[in-house]
N, C-alpha and C positions, 0 to 999 in steps of 0.2 A: 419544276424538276422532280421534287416527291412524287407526282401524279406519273407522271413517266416514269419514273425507274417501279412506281408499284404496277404500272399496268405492265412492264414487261417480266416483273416478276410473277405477274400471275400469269403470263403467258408460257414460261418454260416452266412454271409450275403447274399447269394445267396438262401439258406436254411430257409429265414426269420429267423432267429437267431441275431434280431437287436441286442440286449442287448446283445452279447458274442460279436457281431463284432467293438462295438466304440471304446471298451478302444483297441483293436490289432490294430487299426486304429489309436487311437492316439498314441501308444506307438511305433509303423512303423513310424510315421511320425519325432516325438522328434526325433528319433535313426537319419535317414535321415537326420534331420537339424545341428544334431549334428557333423557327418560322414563329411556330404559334402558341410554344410551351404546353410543357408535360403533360396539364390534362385539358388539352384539347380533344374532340371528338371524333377528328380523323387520327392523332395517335391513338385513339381508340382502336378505331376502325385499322390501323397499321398491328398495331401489339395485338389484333385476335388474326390479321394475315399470317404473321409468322407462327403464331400458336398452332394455328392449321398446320402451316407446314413440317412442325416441329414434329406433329400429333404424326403425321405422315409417315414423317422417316423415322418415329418409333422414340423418340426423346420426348416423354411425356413430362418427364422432370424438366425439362425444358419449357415446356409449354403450360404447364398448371400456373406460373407466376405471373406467364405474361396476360396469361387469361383472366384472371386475379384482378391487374392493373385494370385491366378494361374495364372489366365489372363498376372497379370501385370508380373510374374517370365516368362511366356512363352514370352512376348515382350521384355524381355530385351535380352534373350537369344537367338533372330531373330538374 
């Protein structure tokens, strides 16, 4: 279910369709943390989708923490 709601967020997000794509984005992501916990590598890969999108619509403060998390999930998992 994650994998579908992020591929159809990146489809109305691709589409400029910002407002359809954040909640498929947060609700891929929760599924993700839920599934396979916090720092897993596609909540990786979920926490820099929405950072994009954040970065998009202009909510940088938004998007520096999630991008953060990524960071630090992808060095643990070196």
């Amino acid at each position: 279910m994650a994998t579908s709601l992020n591929n159809l967020a990146r489809l109305h997000d691709t589409q400029g369709q910002y407002v359809a794509a954040e909640p498929l984005y947060t609700r891929s992501l929760a599924i993700w943390e839920k599934a396979l916990g916090k720092d897993h590598p596609d909540v990786a890969q979920s926490l820099n989708n929405l950072a994009a999108l954040c970065r998009k619509i202009g909510r940088i403060k938004d998007a520096d923490p999630l991008e953060e998390r990524a960071k630090a999930i992808r060095a643990i998992k070196r």
